[in-house]
Every structure is written in C-alpha cells, then in structure tokens.
C-alpha positions as CSV (number, residue, x, y, z in Angstrom):
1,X,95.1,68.4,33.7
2,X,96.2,64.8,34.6
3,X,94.0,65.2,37.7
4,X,91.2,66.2,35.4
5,X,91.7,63.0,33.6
6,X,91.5,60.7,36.1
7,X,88.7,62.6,37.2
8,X,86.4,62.0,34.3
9,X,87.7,58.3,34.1
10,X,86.6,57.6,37.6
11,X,83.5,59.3,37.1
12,X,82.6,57.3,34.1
13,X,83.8,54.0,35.7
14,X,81.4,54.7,38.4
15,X,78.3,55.4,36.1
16,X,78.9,51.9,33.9
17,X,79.0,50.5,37.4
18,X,75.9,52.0,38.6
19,X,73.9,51.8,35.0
20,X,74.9,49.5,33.0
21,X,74.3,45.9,33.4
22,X,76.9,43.6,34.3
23,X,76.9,40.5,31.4
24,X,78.2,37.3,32.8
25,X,81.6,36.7,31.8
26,X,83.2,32.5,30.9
27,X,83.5,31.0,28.0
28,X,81.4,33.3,26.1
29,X,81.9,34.9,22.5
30,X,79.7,38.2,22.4
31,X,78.6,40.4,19.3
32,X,77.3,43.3,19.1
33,X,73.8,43.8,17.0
34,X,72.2,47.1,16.4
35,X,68.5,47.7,17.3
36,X,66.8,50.6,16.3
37,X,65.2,52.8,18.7
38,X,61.2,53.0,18.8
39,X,59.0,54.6,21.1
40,X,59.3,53.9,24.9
41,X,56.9,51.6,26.5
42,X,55.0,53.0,29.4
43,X,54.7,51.1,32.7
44,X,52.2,51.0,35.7
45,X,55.5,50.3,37.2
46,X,57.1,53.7,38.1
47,X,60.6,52.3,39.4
48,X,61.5,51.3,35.9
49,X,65.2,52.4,35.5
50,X,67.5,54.7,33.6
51,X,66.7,54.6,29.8
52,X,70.1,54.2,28.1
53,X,70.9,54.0,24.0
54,X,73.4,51.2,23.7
55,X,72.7,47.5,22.3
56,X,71.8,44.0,22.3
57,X,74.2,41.4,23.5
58,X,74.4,38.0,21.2
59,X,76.4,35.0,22.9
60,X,77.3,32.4,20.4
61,X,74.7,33.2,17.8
62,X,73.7,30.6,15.5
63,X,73.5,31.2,11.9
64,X,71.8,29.7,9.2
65,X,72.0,29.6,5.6
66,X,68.3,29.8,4.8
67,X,68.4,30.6,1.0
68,X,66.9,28.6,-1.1
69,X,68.5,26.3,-3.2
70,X,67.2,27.6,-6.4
71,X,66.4,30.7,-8.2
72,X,63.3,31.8,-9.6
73,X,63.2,31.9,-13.5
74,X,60.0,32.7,-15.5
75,X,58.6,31.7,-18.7
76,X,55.9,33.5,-20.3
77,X,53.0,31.4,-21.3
78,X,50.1,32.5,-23.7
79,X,49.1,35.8,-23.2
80,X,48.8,36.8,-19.0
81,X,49.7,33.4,-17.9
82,X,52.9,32.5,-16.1
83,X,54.9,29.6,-15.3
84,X,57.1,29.7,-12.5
85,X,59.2,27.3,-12.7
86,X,62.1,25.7,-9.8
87,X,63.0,22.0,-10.5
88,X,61.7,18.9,-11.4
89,X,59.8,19.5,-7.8
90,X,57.6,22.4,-8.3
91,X,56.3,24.4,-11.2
92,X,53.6,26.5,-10.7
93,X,50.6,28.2,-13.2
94,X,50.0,31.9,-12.6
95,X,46.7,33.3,-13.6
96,X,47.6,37.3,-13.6
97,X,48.6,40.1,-16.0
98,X,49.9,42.7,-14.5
99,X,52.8,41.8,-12.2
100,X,54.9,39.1,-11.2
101,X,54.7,37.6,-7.7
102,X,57.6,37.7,-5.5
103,X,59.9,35.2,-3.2
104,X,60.6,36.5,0.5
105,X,63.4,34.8,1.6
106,X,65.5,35.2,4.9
107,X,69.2,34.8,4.5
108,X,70.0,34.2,8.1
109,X,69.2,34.3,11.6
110,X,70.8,34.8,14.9
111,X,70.6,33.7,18.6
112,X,69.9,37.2,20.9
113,X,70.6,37.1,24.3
114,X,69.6,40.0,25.9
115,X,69.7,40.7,30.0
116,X,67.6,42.5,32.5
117,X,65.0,42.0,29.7
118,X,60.9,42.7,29.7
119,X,59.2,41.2,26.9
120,X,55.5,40.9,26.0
121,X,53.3,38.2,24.3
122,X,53.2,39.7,20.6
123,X,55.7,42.6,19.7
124,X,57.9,44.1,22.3
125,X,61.0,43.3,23.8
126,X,63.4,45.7,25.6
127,X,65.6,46.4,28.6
128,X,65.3,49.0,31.0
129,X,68.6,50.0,30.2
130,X,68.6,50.1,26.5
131,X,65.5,50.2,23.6
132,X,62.0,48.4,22.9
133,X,62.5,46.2,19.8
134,X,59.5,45.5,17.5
135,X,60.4,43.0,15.2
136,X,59.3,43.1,11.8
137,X,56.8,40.2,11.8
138,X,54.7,42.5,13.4
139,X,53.8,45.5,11.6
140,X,50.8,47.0,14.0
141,X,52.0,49.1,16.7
142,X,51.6,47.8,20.0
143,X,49.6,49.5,22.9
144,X,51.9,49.7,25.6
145,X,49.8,50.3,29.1
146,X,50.1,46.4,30.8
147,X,51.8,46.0,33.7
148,X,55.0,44.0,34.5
149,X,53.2,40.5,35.9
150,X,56.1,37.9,36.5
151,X,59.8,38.0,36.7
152,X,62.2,34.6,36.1
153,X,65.4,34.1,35.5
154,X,65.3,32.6,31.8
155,X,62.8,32.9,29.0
156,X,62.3,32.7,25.4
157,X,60.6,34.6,23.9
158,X,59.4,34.6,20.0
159,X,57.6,37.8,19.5
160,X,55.2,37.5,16.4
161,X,51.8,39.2,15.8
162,X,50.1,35.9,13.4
163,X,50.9,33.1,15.8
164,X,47.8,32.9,17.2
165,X,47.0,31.8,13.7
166,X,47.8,27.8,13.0
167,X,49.2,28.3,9.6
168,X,52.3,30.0,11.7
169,X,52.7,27.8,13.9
170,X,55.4,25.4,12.4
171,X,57.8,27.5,10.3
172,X,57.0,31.2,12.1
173,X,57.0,29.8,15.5
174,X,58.7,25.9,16.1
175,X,61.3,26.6,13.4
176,X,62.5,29.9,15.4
177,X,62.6,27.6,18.6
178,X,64.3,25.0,17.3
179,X,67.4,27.5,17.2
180,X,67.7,28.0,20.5
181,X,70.1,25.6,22.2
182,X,68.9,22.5,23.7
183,X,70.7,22.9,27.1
184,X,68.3,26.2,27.1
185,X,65.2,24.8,26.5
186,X,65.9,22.5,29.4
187,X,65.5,25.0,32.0
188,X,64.6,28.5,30.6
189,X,60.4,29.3,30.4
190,X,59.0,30.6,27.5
191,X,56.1,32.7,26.7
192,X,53.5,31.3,24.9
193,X,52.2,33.3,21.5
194,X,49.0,31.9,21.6
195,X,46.5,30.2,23.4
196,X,45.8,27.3,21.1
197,X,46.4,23.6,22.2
198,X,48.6,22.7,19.2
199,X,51.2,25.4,20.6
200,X,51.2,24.1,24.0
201,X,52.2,20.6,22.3
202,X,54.4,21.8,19.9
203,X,56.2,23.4,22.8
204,X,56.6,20.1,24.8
205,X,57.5,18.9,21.4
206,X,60.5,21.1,22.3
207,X,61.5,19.8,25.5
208,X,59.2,22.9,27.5
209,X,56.9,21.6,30.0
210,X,53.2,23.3,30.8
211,X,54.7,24.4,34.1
212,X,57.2,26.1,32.1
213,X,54.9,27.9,29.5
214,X,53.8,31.2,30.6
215,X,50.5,32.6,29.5
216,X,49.9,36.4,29.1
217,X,47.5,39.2,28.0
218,X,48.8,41.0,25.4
219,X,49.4,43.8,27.6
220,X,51.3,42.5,30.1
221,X,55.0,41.8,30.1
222,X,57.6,39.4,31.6
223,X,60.4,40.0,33.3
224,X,63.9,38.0,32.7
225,X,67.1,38.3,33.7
226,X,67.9,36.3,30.6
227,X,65.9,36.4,27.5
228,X,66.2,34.5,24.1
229,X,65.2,35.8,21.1
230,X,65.3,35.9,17.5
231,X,67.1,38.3,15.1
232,X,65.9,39.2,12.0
233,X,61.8,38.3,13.1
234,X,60.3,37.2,10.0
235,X,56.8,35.8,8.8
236,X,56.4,32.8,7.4
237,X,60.0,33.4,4.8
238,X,62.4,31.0,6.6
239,X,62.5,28.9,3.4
240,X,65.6,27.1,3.4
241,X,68.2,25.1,5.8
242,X,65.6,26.0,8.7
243,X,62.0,24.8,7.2
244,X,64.4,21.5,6.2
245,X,65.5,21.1,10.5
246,X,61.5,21.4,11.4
247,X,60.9,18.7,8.8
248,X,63.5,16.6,10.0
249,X,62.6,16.5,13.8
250,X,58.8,16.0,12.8
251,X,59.3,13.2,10.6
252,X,62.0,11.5,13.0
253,X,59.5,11.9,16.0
254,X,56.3,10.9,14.0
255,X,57.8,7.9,12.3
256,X,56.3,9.9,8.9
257,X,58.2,7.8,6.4
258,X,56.6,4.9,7.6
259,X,53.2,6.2,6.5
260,X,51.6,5.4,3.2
261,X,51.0,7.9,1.3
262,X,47.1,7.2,-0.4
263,X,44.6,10.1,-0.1
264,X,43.7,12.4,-2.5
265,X,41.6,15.4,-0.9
266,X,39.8,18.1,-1.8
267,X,39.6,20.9,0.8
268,X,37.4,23.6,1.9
269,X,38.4,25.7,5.2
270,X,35.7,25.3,7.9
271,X,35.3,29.4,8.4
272,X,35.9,32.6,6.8
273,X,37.5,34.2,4.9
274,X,38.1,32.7,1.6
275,X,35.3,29.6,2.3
276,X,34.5,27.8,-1.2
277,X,30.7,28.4,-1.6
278,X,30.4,25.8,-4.9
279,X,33.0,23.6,-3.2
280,X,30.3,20.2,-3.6
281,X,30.0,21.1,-7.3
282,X,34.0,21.0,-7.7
283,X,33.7,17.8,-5.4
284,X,31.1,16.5,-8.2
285,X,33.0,17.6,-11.0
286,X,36.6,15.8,-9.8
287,X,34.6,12.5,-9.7
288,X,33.7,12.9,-12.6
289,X,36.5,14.1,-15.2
290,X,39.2,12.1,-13.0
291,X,37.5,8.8,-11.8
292,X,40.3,6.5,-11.6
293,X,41.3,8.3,-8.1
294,X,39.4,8.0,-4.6
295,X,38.3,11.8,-3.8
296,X,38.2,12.8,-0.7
297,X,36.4,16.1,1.5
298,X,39.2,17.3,4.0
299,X,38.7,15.8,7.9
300,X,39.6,18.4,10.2
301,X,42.9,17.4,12.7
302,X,42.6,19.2,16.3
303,X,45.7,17.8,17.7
304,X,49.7,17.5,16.8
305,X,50.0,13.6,16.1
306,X,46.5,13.6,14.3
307,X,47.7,16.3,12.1
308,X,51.1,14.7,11.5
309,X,49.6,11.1,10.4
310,X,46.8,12.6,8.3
311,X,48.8,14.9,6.2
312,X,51.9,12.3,5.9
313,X,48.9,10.0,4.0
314,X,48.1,12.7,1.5
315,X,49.4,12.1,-1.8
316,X,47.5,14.9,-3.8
317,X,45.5,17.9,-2.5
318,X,43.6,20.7,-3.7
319,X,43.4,23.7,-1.9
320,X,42.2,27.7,-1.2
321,X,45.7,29.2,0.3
322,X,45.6,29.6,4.3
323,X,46.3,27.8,7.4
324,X,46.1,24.5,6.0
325,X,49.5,24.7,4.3
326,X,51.1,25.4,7.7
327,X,50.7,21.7,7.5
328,X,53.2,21.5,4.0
329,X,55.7,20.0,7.3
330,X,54.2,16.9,7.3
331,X,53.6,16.1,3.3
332,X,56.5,13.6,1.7
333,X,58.5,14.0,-1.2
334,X,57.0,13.7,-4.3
335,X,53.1,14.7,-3.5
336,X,51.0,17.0,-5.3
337,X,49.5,20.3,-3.8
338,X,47.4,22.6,-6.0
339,X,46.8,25.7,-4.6
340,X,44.2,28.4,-5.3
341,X,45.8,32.1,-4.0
342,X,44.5,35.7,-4.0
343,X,46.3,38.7,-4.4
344,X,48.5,38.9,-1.9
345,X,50.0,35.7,-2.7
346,X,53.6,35.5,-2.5
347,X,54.8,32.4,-3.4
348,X,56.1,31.6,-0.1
349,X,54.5,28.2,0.5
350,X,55.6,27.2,-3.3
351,X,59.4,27.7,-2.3
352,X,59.2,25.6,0.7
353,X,58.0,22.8,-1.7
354,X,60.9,23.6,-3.4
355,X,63.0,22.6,-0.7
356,X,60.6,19.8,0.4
357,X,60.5,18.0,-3.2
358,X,56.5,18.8,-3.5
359,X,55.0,19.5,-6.6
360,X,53.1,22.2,-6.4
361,X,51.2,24.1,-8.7
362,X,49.4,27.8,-8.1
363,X,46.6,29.4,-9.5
364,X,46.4,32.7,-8.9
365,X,43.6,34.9,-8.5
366,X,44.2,38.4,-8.1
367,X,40.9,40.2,-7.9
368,X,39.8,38.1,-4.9
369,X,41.5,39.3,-1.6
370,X,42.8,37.2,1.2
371,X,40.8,38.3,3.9
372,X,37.5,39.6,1.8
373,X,34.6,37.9,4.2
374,X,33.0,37.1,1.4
375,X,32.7,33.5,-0.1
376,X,34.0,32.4,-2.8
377,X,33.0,30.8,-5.9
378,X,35.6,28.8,-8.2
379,X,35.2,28.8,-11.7
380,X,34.8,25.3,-13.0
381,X,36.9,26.3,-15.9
382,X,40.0,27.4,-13.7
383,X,39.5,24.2,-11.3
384,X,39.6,22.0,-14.0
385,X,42.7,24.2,-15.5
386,X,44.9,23.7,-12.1
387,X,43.4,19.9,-11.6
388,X,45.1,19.1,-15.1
389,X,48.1,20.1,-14.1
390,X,48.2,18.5,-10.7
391,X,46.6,15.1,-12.2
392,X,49.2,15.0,-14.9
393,X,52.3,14.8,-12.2
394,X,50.4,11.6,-10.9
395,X,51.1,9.2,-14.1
C-alpha cells in the first residue's frame, strides 16, 4: 500500500513537472483568481500544448477603490421629468417616463499576471495550459482562426472590443494602463487596441515606445511568456479613484491648470450616427436668447496636446452623447456640460463629473437610439429647456 502511495505521488510530481508551468519564484505574493472556462481557440499552429483547467496567477495585484463618492438619489419633477441629483457639482434633467437610468460602477480592479500567455488584439487571452478569457467589455464572440504571429517575453495587453473608438480611449484604455507598474512599462511591449494616432501617443504618454507597440489583425495573436492584464474588464464604468489618477497625470503633463478657461461651444459630431441635422438653427437660436456669451461651432482636435489645450479652455459645452466626452479628462472644475443622450444612456459620463467637480446636466431622449443612422433633429423647445439649466450655473 505504501509502495502504491509513493507511486501515485511520484507519478503526479512528474506530470506538474512535465505540464504545468513553472511561475518564477522571489519576492513575490501570488493569488489565485478564477476564470471561467469558454470555448477553445483554434490554431493554425498544431503543436499548441496540453489543455489543462486550473487558473490565473496574480503577483502583487493592485486594487482600487473605484466607487464613487456619492450615491444617487432621485427627485421626481412634474410629471415624467427627473432630476438626478449628486452634489453641488452635477445635477442632471431627465426627459423620460418610463424608467430610471442606471449607474455602472466598478468596485475594483486587479493586476493579472499570467505566463506562457497568447493573447489577441480585441477579446482573447489564454494559456496553452489553462482557459481563453473573454472579458466582459466585449460582449461579441470572437472568431478564433488567426495564427500565432510573434512571441516576446513581456506584454500588456488590454483586451477591449470599443477601443478603436476615441471616446474609449482615456478611461477604457489609459486608465487600465496606468495600473500596471511603472518598472513594467519600462521594458514589457504591449499590443495596440487600435490603429488610431491618438493611441500610439497616449501609449508613449505611458512610457511605451513605437518600437515597443505591436500592431495586429484581429485574428492573430501574440505570444508572451509574461502577460499583463486587467481583471474585472470593464467599459467605460471605472468612475472613481481611477478616472481621478488619469486626470491627474494629464493635467500634470499638460500644464492644464494653467489654461484659461473661456470658450463656450456648441458641438455637432463630424459623422454618423446621431449628427444634428438643425444644428445651425440651435447655433442661431443660442445667439440669440443668451447674447451676453461668445458661442462657438466645435473645432475638431486630431492629436493628444491639441485635444488637451482645447478642452482645458472650454468653460461651457453643449453636446449630442458620444466620443466627444471621452475628452470630459481634460475639462476643469467647475465647467458646464449639457448633454443630449438616447436611450441607452446610462449616466456614466454624469458620474465621472461627479468626481471631476463638472456640472453637468442631461437630457434624455429615449425614443432616439444611439447608433440609429439617421439624423437628428433637436427640438428647439428641449434645447432651450437643457440650455436654461446650463446658462443658470454660469451666474
């Protein structure tokens, strides 16, 4: 019986040996964090190894407080109409009647370090020895037929469906970066979630280099002996202590408290969906119920310093909801943004003004969708409605 024993514990010392990766051992602190199992990726590469259920690896995760530093209280208004209401900071008008709109806030996030790692651009990462991880900022399933087209000893990865889109730039993308160690961004390479300029410079923003950035189809994946990640994966909810640490290293690079803070805009987005069609009548009708302030048509910022100077200087802005709040970063304490959303609002831009000290105010629309092609045409009557209320928190 003893012989049996010692058997089976020499067999099973040789499989761990054989199978399961060896995790580098120091002055380390590991935890354990469950992944759940999804379907396996298929290769091109047929010596993939041994598919094994076991989990993640985390060394010295950080965690972050992210929770607001309010809670949401509602007052009903006359009849359908809302107000939402934080602080002294943010108050917003609600023009719907049959439900209330939600806050989705993260409470924390951690660190992964995960070895013998293949990742792709968007929405996988997994090891040959253990699971393929979809996080849940991306809620599409992922087409798994790419090939294996680089392999490096350290890379980050931040795997995200929308950050090809510039409103996810900052808090779905830098903020997630920004919490992985400095002494790892000093060497490791990272894969870049989109192919836009602003995300190259944002990334060297970081301490990355171009030669360190690694560009791939969606497709393909990357191999890494080490890879950095992010758990939970979350979209555009990190309201909190981690929108405030973006906001901080952007204003100390920038210099933003220097700039004066003077324009008052009015702006229309450059492409669909959600385009203003009446947007010079609105730009007629602001001149003339509020003359006593300069109004201005949005200019269009291509580049990370232009964006930064221009949207420090805004004091008061109207807006449809999209990409353009992604910019909310740069604003300073005590500006105005009125925002126009459709029916998938939820409220996630008007908590981070919480946290920011930006008055905000919403109007909501909910029979017009967010990503309906079609134009769309403000009522006057509305516009003037959520104008009020911003032009009131001027005086």
């Amino acid at each position: 019986m003893r012989n049996l024993i010692l058997a089976g514990f020499l067999i099973v010392t040789i499989f761990r040996c054989l199978f399961i990766p060896t995790i580098p051992q120091g002055n380390r602190e590991f935890q354990s964090l469950v992944v759940p199992i999804l379907k396996r990726p298929q290769f091109n590469n047929n010596s993939i190894a041994t598919y094994l259920n076991i989990t993640h690896d985390v060394r010295n995760p950080k965690i972050f407080n992210m929770e607001a530093p309010f809670k949401f209280k509602i007052n009903r208004e006359l009849g359908d109409r809302y107000l939402y209401s934080t602080n002294n900071y943010s108050e917003a008008i609600i023009n719907q009647s049959d439900s209330e709109l939600p806050a989705r806030l993260i409470n924390q996030a951690s660190v992964v370090m995960t070895f013998d790692a293949y990742t792709a651009r968007m929405c996988a990462t997994y090891t040959t020895y253990s699971i393929q991880w979809r996080p849940k900022s991306c809620y599409k399933d992922y087409i798994h037929n790419g090939s294996v087209v680089g392999k490096y000893d350290t890379v980050i990865s931040i795997c995200h469906h929308w950050l090809y889109m510039y409103g996810h730039q900052y808090l779905d993308f830098m903020s997630v970066v920004l919490l992985i160690p400095e002494q790892i961004r000093n060497t490791a390479y990272i894969v870049l979630p989109a192919k836009m300029e602003i995300t190259r410079q944002l990334i060297e923003l970081l301490g990355i280099p171009r030669e360190r950035q690694i560009e791939v189809q969606n497709s393909d994946f990357i191999h890494a002996n080490v890879l950095y990640s992010i758990v939970p994966g979350f979209c555009i909810d990190s309201v909190g202590e981690l929108s405030l640490i973006v906001r901080s290293f952007l204003f100390r690079h920038f210099n933003l408290v220097s700039i004066k803070c003077n324009r008052y805009v009015l702006y229309n987005r450059d492409k669909k969906p959600r385009i203003v069609q009446n947007y010079p009548e609105l730009c007629e009708l602001a001149n003339k119920t509020y003359p006593n302030y300069p109004w201005e048509k949005n200019i269009e910022q291509h580049d990370l310093k232009g964006s930064a100077l221009y949207y420090a200087s805004i004091k008061f802005m109207w807006t449809i909801s999209g990409s353009v709040l992604g910019n909310i970063v740069y604003f300073q304490p005590f500006s105005i943004i009125c925002e126009v959303t459709m029916k998938e609002s939820n409220l996630v831009f008007f908590a981070v003004s919480s946290v920011y000290k930006i008055h905000h105010v919403i109007l909501h629309l909910p029979n017009n969708k967010h990503f309906d092609r079609n134009d769309i045409v403000m009522n006057t009557t509305l516009f003037l409605k959520i104008m009020d209320k911003g032009v009131s928190l001027l005086k």
